[in-house]
C-alpha positions as CSV (number, residue, x, y, z in Angstrom):
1,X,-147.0,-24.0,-148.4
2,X,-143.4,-24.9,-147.8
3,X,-142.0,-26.0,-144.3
4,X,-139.9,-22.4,-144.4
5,X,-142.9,-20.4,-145.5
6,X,-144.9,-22.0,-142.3
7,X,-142.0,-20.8,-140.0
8,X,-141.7,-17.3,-141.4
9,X,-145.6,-16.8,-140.5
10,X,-145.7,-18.6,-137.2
11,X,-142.4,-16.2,-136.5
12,X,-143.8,-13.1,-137.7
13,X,-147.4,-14.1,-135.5
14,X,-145.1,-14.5,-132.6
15,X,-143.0,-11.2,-133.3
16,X,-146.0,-9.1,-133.4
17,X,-147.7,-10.9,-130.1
18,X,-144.1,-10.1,-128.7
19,X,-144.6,-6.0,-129.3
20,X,-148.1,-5.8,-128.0
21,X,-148.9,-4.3,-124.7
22,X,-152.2,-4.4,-122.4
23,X,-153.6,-1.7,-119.9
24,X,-155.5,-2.0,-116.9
25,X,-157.8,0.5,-114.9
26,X,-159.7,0.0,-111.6
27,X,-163.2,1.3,-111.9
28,X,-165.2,1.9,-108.7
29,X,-168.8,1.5,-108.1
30,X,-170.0,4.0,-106.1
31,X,-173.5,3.1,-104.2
32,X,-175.6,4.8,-102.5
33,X,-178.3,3.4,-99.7
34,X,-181.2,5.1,-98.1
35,X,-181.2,6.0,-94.3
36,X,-181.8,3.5,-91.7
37,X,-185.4,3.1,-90.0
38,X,-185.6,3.9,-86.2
39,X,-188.5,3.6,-83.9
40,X,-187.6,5.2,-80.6
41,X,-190.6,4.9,-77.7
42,X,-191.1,8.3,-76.5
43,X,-194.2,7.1,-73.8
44,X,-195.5,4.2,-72.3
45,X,-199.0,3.4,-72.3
46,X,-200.8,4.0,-69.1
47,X,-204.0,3.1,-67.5
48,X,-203.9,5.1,-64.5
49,X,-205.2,3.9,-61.5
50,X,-207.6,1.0,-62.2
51,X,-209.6,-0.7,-58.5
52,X,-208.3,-3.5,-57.1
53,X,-209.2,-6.8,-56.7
54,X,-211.8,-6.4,-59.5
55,X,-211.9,-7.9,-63.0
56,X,-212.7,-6.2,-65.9
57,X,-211.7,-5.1,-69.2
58,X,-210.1,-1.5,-70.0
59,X,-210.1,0.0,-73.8
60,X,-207.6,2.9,-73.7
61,X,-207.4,4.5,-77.6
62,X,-205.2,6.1,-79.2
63,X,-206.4,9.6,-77.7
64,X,-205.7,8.6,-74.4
65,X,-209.4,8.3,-73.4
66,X,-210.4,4.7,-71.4
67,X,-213.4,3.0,-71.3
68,X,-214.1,0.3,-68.9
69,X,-216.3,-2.7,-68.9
70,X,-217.0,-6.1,-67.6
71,X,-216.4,-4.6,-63.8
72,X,-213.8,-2.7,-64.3
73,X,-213.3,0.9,-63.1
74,X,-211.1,3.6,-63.2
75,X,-210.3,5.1,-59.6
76,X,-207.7,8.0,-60.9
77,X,-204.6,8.3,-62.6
78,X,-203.9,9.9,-65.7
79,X,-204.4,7.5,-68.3
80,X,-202.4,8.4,-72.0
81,X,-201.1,6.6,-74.6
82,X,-198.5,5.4,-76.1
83,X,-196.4,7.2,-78.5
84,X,-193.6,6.3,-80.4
85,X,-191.6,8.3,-83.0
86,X,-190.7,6.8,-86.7
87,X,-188.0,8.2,-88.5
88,X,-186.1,7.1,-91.9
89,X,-186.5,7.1,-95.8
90,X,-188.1,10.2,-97.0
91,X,-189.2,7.9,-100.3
92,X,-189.9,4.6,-98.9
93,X,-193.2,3.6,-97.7
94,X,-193.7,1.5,-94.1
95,X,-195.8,-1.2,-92.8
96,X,-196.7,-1.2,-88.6
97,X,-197.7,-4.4,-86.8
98,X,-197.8,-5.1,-82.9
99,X,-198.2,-8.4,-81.7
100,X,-195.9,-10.8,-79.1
101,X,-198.5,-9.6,-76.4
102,X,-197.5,-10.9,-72.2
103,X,-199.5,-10.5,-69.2
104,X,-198.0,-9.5,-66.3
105,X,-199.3,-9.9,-62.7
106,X,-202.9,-11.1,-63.5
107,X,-203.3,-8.3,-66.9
108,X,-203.5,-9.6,-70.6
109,X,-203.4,-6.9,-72.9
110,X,-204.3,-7.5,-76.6
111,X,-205.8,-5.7,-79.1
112,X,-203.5,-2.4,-80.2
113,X,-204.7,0.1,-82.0
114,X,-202.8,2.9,-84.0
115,X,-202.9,6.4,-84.9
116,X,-199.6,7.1,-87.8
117,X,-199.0,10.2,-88.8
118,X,-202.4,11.8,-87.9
119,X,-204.9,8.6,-89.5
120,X,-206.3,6.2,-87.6
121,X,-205.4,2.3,-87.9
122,X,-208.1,0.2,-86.2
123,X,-205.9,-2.5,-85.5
124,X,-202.7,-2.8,-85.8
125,X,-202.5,-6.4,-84.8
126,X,-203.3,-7.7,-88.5
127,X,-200.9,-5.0,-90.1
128,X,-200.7,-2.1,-92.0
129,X,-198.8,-1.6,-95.2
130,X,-198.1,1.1,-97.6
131,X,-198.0,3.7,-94.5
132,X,-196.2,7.3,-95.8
133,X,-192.9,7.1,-95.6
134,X,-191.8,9.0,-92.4
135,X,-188.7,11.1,-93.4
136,X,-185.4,11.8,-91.4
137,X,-187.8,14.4,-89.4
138,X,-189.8,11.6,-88.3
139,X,-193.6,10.8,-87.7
140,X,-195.6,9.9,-84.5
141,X,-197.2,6.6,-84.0
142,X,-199.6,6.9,-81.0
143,X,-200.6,3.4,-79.3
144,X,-203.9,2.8,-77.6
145,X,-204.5,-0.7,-75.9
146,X,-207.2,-3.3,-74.5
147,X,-206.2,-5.2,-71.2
148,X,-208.1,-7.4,-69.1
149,X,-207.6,-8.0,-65.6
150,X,-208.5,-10.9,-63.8
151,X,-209.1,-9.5,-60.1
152,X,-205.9,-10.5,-58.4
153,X,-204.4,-7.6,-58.7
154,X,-204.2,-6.3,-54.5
155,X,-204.1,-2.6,-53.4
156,X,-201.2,-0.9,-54.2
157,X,-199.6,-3.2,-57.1
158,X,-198.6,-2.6,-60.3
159,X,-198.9,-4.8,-63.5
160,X,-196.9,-4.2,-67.0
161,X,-198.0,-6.0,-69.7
162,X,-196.1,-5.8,-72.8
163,X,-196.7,-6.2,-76.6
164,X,-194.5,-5.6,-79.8
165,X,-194.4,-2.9,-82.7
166,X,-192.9,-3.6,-85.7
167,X,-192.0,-1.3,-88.1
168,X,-191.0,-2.6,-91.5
169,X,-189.9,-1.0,-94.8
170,X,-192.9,-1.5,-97.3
């Protein structure tokens, strides 16, 4: 190939690069994510009125009945449980643990138990997966509760121990 045929094609390359023209368009991903979990506590747990000065343990389920042992006894009150209200994905499934448990004035409380949606959870201390997911509408979570006191407790005083739920997606 001669020197002028070589600048004919490297002109005519260019010349045609010259008359081309490119076109851009924005495309937009549009996503989509499922609703937030809540937990909102609608009731405390109480034990009602437990006597003073006097150790003992109190069970308190998840129906808001209380049994007492070791010493302990119930003087009056109301007791109830716990209840907390769930709310979020209508498609994704939950897990519930408690934990984090601290005395307060001479109480330890340990040992939660659960009632989701209607079934009972023995424990929920070691965790409960695959739970139905509980929906925008929401589903109840009733807490019941062990505590033990240690007999310091005088006439007229009030302990709170307190504990953690965790509510998880999955």
């Amino acid at each position: 190939m001669t020197f002028a045929k070589h600048i004919g094609v490297v002109f005519a390359v260019i010349l045609a690069s010259v008359g081309a023209s490119a076109g851009t368009q924005s495309v937009t991903a549009n996503v989509s994510f499922d609703v937030p979990l809540t937990v909102t506590k609608d009731a405390d747990i109480s034990f009602g009125t437990l006597k003073a000065a006097t150790s003992g343990t109190y069970v308190l389920a998840p129906n808001g009945t209380i049994t007492p042992s070791n010493g302990g006894v119930v003087v009056g009150g109301s007791p109830a449980f716990g209840k907390i209200t769930i709310s979020g994905s209508a498609t994704q499934t939950i897990s519930i643990t408690t934990g984090a448990y601290t005395a307060n004035a001479g109480v330890r409380a340990s040992a939660a138990t659960c009632v989701y949606d209607g079934m009972m959870i023995s424990s929920c201390d070691t965790g409960t997966s695959g739970l139905a997911a509980p929906g925008v509408s929401g589903k109840a979570l009733l807490l019941g509760l062990t505590i033990d006191t240690d007999g310091t407790q005088a006439a007229g005083t009030t302990a709170a121990p307190t504990f953690v739920v965790a509510v998880i997606y999955g």
